[in-house]
C-alpha positions in Angstrom: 28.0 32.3 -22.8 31.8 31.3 -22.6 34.1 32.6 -25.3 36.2 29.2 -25.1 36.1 27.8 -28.8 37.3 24.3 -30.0 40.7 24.3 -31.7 41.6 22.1 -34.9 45.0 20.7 -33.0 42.8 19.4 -30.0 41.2 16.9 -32.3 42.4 13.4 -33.3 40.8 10.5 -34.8 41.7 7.1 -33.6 40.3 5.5 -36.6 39.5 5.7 -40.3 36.3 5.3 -42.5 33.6 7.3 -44.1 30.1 7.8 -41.7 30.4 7.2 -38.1 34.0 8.6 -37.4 34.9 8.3 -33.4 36.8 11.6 -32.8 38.8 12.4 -29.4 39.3 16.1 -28.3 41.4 16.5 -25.6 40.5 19.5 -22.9 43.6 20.5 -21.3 42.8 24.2 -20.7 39.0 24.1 -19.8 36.9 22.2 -18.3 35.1 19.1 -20.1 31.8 20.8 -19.4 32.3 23.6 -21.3 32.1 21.6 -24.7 28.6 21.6 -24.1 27.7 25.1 -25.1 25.9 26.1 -28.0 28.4 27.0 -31.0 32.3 25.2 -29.1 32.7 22.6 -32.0 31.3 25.1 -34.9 35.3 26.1 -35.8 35.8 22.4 -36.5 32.7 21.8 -38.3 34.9 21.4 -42.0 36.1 18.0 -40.0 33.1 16.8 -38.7 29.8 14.9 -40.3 26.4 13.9 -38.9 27.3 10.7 -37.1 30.2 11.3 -35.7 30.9 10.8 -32.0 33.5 12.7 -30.2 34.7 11.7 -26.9 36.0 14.6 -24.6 38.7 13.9 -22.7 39.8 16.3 -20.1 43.9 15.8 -19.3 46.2 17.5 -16.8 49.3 16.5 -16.0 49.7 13.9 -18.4 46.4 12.2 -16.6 42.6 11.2 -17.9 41.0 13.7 -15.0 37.6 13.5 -16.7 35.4 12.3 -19.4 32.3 12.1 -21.5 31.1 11.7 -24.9 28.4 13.0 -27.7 27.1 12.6 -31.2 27.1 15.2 -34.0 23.6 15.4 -34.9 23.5 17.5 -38.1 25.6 20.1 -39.4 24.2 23.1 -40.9 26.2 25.0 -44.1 25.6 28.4 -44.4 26.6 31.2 -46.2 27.9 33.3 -42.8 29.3 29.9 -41.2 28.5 26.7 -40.4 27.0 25.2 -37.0 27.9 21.8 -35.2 24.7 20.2 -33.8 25.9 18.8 -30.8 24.1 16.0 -28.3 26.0 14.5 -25.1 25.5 10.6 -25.5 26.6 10.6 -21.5 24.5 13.0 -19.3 26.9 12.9 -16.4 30.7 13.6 -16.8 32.7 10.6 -15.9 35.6 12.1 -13.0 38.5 9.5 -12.1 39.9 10.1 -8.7 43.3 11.9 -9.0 46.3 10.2 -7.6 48.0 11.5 -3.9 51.1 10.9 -3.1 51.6 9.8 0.6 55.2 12.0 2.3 56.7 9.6 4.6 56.8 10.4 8.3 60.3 12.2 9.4 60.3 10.1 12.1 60.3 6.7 9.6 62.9 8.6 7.6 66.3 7.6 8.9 69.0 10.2 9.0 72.5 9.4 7.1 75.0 8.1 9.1 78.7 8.6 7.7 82.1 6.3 8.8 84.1 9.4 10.4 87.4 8.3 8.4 88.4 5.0 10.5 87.0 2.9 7.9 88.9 0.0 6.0 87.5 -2.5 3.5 87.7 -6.0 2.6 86.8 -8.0 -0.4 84.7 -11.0 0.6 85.1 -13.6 -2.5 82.5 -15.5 -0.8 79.6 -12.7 -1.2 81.9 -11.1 -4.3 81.5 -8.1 -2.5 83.2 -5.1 -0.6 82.7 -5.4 3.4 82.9 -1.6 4.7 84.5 -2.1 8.5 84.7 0.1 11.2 86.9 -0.4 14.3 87.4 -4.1 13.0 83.3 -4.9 12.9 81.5 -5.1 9.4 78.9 -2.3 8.9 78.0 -2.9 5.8 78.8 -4.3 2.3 78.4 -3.0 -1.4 79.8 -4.6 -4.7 81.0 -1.6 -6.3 84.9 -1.3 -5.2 84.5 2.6 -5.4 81.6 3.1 -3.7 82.6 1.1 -0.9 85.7 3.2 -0.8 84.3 6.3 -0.5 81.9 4.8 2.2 85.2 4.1 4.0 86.5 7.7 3.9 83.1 9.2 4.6 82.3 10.9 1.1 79.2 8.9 1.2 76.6 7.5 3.8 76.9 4.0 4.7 74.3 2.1 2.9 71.3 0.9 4.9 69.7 -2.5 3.9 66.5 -3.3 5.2 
């Protein structure tokens, strides 16, 4: 049996009312599966009433990885402690897929290329922008008068519009 035990700051309500509360308890350092043993939602059983449903969410990295839900059957008040009744309303956990991110090909990647200090530029007012020229030809143009500066002496690549 697991020693993992529910904790009070894991559990939310999303709504008010008396009989029927839904409850959401977020797993972010356990598996959702392991709410399902005998005795996990007893330390929460002060919150909790027959006819409540708690949905178990399982989060990492600020993303839903898994999820399932169940129904608080009956609570039973002793004098040692009280027990949480558990029943999964879901028999299979739901998994959503987690995102990859794709690294672009170093051969789409194109390398920098910087003006090596022959650069000038020119303000075109009919594009109210800065044309970046190199040995008299345009190689690009940017409408930030400083940036295309520092294009021009090479503290910067030359921008690449595709």
């Amino acid at each position: 049996m697991s020693k993992v035990k529910a904790k009070h700051n894991k559990l939310n309500k999303p709504e008010d009312g008396n009989f029927g509360k839904v409850w959401n308890y977020i797993c972010d350092q356990h598996d959702v599966k392991e709410c399902y043993q005998v005795g996990f939602f007893d330390p929460l059983a002060g919150n909790l009433m027959a006819g409540d449903t708690i949905r178990i969410l399982e989060v990492r990295d600020n993303r839903v990885r898994a999820m399932t839900e169940g129904i608080v059957l009956e609570i039973l008040r002793t004098k040692q402690a009280d027990t949480v009744e558990f029943f999964p309303l879901i028999s299979k956990v739901i998994k959503f897929p987690v995102r990859t991110f794709k690294e672009p090909n170093k051969e789409e990647q194109v390398p920098a290329t910087y003006i090596q200090g022959a650069g000038t530029v020119e303000y075109n007012i009919g594009k109210k922008a800065y044309m970046i020229l190199c040995d008299g030809k345009i190689i690009s143009q940017c409408v930030n008068k400083e940036r295309a500066h520092a294009v021009a002496r090479g503290d910067f690549p030359v921008p690449v519009y595709t």
